[in-house]
N, C-alpha and C positions, 0 to 999 in steps of 0.2 A: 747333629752339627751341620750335614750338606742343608735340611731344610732351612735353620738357620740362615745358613749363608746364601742360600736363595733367595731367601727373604729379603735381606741386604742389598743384593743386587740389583732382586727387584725394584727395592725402594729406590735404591742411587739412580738406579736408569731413568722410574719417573719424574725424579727430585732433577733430574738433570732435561729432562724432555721440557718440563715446565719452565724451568729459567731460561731455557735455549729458547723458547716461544715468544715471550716478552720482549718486550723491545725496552734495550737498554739508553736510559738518557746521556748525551753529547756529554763529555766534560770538559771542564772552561780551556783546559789546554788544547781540545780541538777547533775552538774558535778564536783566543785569546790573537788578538795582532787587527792590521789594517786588510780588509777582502775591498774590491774592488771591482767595478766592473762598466759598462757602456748602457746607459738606461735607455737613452734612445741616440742617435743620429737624423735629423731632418737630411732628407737625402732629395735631388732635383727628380722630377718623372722622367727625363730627360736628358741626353745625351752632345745633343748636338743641333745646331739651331740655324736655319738658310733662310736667304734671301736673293729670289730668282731676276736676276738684270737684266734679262735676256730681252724682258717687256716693263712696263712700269712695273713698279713692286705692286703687289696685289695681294701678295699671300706671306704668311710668315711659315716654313715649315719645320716644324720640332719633330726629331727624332729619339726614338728610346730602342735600341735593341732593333731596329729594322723601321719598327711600327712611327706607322704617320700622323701624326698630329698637326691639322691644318688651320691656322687662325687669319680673316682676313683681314688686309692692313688698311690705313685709310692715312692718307699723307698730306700734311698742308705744310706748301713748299717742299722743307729741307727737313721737316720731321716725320717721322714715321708712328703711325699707333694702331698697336692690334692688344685686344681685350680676348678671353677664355676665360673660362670656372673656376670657382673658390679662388676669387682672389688675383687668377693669373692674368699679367700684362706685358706686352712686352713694349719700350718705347727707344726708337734711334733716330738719330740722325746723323747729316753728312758733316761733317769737320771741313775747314778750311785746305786741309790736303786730299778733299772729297775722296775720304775715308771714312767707311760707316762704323759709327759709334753705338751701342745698346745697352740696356739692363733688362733684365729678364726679373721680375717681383712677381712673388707670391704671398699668403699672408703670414706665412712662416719662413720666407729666406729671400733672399735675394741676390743675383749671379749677376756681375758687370759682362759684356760679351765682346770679347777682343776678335774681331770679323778681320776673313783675311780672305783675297777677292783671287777667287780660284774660276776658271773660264766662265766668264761674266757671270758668275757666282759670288755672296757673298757667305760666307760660311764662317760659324764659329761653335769651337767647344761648348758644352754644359756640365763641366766640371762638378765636384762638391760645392754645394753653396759657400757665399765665404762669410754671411752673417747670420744670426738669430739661432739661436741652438743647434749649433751644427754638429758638437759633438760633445753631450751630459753625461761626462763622467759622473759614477757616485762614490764615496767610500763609507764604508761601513766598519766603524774600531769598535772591539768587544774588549773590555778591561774589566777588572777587578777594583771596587772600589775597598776602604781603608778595611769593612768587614768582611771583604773576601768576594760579597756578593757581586752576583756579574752583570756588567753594565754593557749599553750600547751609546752609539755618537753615532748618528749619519750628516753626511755634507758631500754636497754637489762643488763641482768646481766652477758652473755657473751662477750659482746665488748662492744667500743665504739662508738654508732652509732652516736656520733654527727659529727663523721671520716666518717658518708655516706650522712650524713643531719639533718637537724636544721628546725624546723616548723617553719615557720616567718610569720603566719594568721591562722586565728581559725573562722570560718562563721559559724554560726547556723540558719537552716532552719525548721523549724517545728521540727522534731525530727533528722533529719539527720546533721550530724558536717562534714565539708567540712575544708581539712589543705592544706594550700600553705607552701608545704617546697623546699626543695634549690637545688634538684637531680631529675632530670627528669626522672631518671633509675629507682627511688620508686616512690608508691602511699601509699597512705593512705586517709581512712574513716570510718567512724564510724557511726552508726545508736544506738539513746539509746531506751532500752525498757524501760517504765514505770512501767509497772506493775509487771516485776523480778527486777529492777532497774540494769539492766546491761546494756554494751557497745557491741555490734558486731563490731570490730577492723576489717577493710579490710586492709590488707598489699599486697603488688606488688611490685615485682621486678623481675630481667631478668630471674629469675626460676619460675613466675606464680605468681599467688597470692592465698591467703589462710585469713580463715574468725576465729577470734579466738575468745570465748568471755571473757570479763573483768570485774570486778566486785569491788566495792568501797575498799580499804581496812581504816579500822581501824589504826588509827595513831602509839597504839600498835602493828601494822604488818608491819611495813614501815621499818622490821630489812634489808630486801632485798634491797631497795631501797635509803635508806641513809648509810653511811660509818655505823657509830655507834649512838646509841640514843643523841641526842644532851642535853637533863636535866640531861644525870647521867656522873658527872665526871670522870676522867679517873685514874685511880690509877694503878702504874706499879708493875708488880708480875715477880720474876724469872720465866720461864719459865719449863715445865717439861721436863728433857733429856728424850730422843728418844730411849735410849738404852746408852750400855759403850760405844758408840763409839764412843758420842759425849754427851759429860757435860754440866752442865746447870752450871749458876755462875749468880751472881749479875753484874752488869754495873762496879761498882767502883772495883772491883774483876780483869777487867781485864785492869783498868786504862780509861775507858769511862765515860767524865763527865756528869751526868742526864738531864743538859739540853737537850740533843740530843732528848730529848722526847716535848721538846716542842710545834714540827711540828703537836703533833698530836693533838692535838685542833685543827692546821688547816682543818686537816683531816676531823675530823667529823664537823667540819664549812663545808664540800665540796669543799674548797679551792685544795682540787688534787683528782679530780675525778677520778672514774675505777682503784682506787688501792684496792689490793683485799689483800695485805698482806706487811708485812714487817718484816724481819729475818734478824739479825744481829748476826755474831760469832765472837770471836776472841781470838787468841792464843788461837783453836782446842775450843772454849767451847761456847755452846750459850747463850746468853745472853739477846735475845731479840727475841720474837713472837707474832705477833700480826694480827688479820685478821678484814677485814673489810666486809659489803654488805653480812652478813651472810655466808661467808666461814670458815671454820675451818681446821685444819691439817690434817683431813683424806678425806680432797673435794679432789677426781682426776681431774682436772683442765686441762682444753683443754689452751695447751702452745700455739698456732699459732706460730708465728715470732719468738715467743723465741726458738722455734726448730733451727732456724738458725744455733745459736751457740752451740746449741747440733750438728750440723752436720759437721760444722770445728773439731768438738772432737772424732766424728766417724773419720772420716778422717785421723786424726793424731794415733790414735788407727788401723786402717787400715795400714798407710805408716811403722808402729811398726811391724807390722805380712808378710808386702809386702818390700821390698826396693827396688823393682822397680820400686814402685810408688812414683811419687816425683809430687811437685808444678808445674815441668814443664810438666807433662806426657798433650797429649792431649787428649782433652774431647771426641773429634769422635770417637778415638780408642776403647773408651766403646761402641760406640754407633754407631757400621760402617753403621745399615742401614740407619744413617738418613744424614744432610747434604747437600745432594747432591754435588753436582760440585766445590762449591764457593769453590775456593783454601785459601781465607782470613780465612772462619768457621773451614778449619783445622787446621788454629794460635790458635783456642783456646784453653786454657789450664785449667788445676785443679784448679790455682794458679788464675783464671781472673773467674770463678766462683767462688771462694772465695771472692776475693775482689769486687765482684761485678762491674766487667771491664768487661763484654763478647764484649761490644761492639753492642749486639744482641737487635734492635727497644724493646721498654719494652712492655709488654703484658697486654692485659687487664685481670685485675683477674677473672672479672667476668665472661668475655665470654672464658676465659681458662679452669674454674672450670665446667662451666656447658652447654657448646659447643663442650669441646675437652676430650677424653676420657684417650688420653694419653698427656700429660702435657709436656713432653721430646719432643715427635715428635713436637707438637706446637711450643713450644719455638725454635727450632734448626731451623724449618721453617720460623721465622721470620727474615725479612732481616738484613743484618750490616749498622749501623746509623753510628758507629765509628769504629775505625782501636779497635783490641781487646789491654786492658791493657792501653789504652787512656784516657777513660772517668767514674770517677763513678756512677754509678745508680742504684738506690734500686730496685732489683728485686726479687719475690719470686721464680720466674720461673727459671733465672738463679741460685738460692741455689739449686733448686730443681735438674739441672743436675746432682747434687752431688751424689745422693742418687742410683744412676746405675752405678755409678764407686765404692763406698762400696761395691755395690753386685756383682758388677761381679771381682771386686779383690777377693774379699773374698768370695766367691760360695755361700752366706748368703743371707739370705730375712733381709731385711734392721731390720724390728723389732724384730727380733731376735739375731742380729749381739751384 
């Protein structure tokens, strides 16, 4: 009988060594809900930015943590310009209460610089950037679809990333989450910890990849991640004016019947995803603001695409100050080093970057933005697919020729023009 039961115990101990060994898989109720987390911040190198009065200006000096960073300026008149690496520039000048004015551009942010003139110094902050990705939140919702099975949903609060890809498999392996999504140019994986209860998010794409952590949120935090709270009804308010220069008025005020609000219960159903706002004026007065996914009227909001049509309005603000510049001017003329030979590339005109007719093979964005330093030379160097002003297609690259014909019309750094 004692061998017997030696025997037993034996077995139980290695019956239980082995299961203890194994690594047991995640179950859906430890990931089920919204995790969250910060993928990147574009942050300035920089701290703090001088300008020595003492002599002509000569030098721009940026600070980071003590360290010096010396760019030299080169001033015609009232404007000041100093150029640095990747991108960096910085451009000021003096204002009518000869008060120095700046922007500080990189090719990922961009910092206005409010100078304030400390013993014949001019000195100013370099705060957090205040535009171009300055802060990519992601979420991450794990749910259960109709057969149990466990799904994933990622979206950024900057874009639309289901315009990069769509997870369509979700594997759990002991503690590691494995996603089959639909763009071979991303990855994505995750690893959960148990014992902080967080997510290690691995994201890849044609710029590297980078490891971000995430963490459950609470259903009352989900103001980022969903339009607006889906239990608290919606009740519409005049909106507050901005200043005299634009009134606030009621809907029926300026003849706009209230149903116009009924879309937005779709809204916070989700039914029109990645809207971040909606503003409505009419006859000079406003009458309608509303933001959704936690924006409000003072978020400086990275416009992407919507630049576009700020750039047709540079433009036409340009041909106002220029009338030599017309629809028909060609594009090489701005840009005689590039092109080359092709006699067709010099058909192109203003008017065929606007309309998005260059004619010019379309570009990958991806390997444009982070393969090619200059985005002009890129694009001109891609070959002609069509005769120019033949064919439309949506290009960033050809709007972007735009932006060297403002500056060299108008002797202006584009962000400043």
């Amino acid at each position: 009988m004692a061998k017997k039961l030696l025997i037993i115990i034996t077995l139980s101990w290695a019956l239980a060594a082995c299961s203890g060994g194994e690594e047991q898989d995640l179950k859906p109720d430890d990931l089920l809900g919204v995790w969250s987390g910060l993928l990147f911040q574009t942050e300035s190198p920089y701290d703090s930015a001088l300008v020595d009065l003492t002599r002509e200006p000569s030098e721009l000096l940026l600070y980071k943590n003590e360290e010096l960073t010396t760019l030299p300026i080169t001033r015609q008149g009232e404007v000041l310009f100093a150029k640095g690496s990747g991108g960096l520039r910085f451009d000021g000048f003096m204002d009518q209460d000869h008060q120095l004015q700046g922007i500080l551009t990189h090719n990922l942010w961009a910092k206005t610089l409010d100078f304030s003139g400390v013993e014949n110094r001019w000195v100013a902050p370099v705060h957090k950037p205040e535009i171009i990705d300055t802060d990519y939140q992601v979420y991450l919702e794990f749910y259960q679809d109709f057969l149990g099975e466990l799904q994933a949903y990622i979206q950024s609060n900057k874009e639309n990333r289901a315009l990069h890809f769509l997870i369509e498999e979700v594997s759990v392996k002991g503690n590691s989450i494995r996603f089959s999504i639909t763009n071979p140019r991303f990855s994505l994986a995750a690893t959960y910890d148990a014992q902080n209860q967080e997510l290690a998010l691995t994201y890849g794409n044609v710029g590297g990849k980078r490891t971000v952590s995430l963490t459950r949120l609470p259903e009352n935090q989900w103001g980022g991640y969903l339009p607006r709270s889906k239990t608290e009804p919606y009740t519409y308010h005049i909106p507050q004016s901005p200043g005299a220069w634009l009134p606030a008025a009621p809907l029926n005020e300026v003849g706009i019947d209230p149903s116009v609000l009924d879309f937005l219960g779709a809204v916070k159903q989700g039914r029109y995803p990645h809207l971040h706002s909606v503003i409505i004026t009419k006859d000079q007065k406003l009458v309608l603001e509303e933001y959704f996914h936690g924006y409000h009227r003072d978020y400086l909001h990275d416009i992407r695409s919507a630049f576009k049509s700020f750039a047709s309005l540079t433009l036409g603000k340009t041909m106002m100050q220029d009338a030599s510049l017309t629809v028909d001017s060609r594009i090489l003329d701005f840009y005689p080093d590039y092109g080359g030979d092709e006699a067709e590339k010099h058909g192109i005109t203003v008017g065929h970057a606007l309309t998005m007719s260059t004619g010019l093979q379309l570009e990958d964005e991806d390997e444009m933005q982070w393969e090619h330093p200059d985005w002009v030379q890129h694009k001109l160097g891609l070959p002609l697919v069509h005769a120019p002003g033949k064919a439309f297609e949506y290009s960033s690259g050809g709007t972007h020729l735009l932006s060297g014909v403002t500056q060299q019309a108008t002797g202006t750094y584009l962000p400043l023009f």
